[in-house]
N, C-alpha and C positions, 0 to 999 in steps of 0.2 A: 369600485371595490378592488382591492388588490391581493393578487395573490394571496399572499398568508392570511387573512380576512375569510378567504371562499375557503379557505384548509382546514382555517377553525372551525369553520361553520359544516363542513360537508360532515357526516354521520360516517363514524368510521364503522369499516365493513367486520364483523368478527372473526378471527383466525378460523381455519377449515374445521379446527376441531372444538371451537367452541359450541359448534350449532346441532343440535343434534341429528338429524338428521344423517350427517356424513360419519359421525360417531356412531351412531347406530350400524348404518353399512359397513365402517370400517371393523368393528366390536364384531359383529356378524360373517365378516369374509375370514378374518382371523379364527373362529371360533371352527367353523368348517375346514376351515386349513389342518389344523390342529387334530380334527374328529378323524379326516381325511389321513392325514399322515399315522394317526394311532390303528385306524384299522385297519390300512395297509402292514405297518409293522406285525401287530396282532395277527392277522392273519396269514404272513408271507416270511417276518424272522424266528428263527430256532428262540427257544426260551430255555432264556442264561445260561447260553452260549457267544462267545466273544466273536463278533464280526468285523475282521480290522476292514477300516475304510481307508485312516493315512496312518503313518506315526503318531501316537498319542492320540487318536480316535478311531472308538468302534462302536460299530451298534452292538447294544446290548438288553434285550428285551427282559424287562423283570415286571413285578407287581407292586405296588406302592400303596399301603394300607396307610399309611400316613399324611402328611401335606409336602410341599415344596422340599427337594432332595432329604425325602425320609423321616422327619422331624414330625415328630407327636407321635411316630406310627403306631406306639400301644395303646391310643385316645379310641374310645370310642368312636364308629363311623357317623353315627347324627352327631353328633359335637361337631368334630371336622366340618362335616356338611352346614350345621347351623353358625358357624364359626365364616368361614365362605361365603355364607348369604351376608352374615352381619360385615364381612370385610369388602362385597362387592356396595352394598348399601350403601357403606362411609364413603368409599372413597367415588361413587355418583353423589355425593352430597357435597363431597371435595371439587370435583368438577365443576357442580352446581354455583357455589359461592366464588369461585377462580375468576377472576377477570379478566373477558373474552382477548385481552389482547398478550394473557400467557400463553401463548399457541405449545410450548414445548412440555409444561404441566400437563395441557388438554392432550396431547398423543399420549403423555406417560401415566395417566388414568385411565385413556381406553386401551391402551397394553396392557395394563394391569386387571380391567375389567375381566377382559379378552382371556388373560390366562389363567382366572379362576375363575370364568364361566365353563371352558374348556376340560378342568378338571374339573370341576362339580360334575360336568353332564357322564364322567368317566366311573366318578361315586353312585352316583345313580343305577347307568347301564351294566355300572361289572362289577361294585364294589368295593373298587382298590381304579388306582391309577395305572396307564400304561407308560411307562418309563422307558426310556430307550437310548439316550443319549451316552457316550462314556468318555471320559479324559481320563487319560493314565499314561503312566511309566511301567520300568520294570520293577519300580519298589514303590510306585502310588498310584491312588486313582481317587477322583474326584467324585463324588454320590451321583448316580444315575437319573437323569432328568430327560423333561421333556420338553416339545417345542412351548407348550404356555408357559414352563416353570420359566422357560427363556422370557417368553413374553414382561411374565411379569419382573424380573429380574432388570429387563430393558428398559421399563416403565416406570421403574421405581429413579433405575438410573439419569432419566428422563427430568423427570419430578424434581433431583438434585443439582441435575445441571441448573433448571429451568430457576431455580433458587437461588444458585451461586452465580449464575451469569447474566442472566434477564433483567435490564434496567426495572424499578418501579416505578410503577408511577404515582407521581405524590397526589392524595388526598384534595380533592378541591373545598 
């Protein structure tokens, strides 16, 4: 038997994040990160007050009644909340159908999971989101976000590369 013979034949292994398991761990260390860093800020920066870190970034601790940088914020809090569950759903059902060998889709799902489990658990525990992040100038600033809105923002980003650059594979 030769070479490519034993390559067809051997069972390929599936990308790290097609399996759940390491999905799970990873969705899970992200989400604590996340919880971790919001109740540090919560509990240790001035609220909305500007904390410059460099130019063009400061912490800036506010409340976010809405979803990802402010958007719905006059929605009702179960909508948002049932809105979150129904978007962490699809996109585990995205996951689900992905073909183990998109490995770059599978990280920008459990990003995305990641950063709206992290603010669901925020709607929950305080009612509103804890926001922190700030880009600005002296005549602009960019809407106050957090490390999940990052998350998912990452993951989505992920998701498009993973579309525009990742060979397919054809149909047998």
């Amino acid at each position: 038997m030769t070479d490519s013979e034993m390559n067809e034949q051997a069972p390929v292994k599936p990308a790290l994040f097609s399996r759940p398991l390491p999905i799970l761990i990873f969705i899970v260390a992200a989400v604590v990160l996340d919880q971790a860093v919001k109740i540090m800020v919560d509990n240790w920066l001035p609220l909305q007050e500007m904390v410059p870190v460099i130019p063009m970034l400061a912490l800036y601790r506010t409340y976010n009644l809405g979803v990802a940088f402010s958007m719905l914020s006059g929605m009702d809090g179960w909508f948002i909340v049932g809105m979150r569950l129904v978007i962490v759903a699809f996109v585990l059902w995205l996951w689900r159908r992905t073909p183990n060998h998109r490995w770059l889709a599978h990280l920008g799902f459990a990003l995305i999971i990641a950063g709206a489990l992290g603010n669901l658990i925020d709607r929950f525990l305080y009612g509103h989101v804890i926001d922190y992040i700030l880009f600005h100038t002296e005549t602009w600033s960019f809407a106050v976000f957090n490390l999940a809105d990052s998350f998912i923002t990452v993951g989505a980003g992920c998701v498009i590369l993973d579309e525009l650059l990742l060979p397919k594979k054809a149909k047998a």
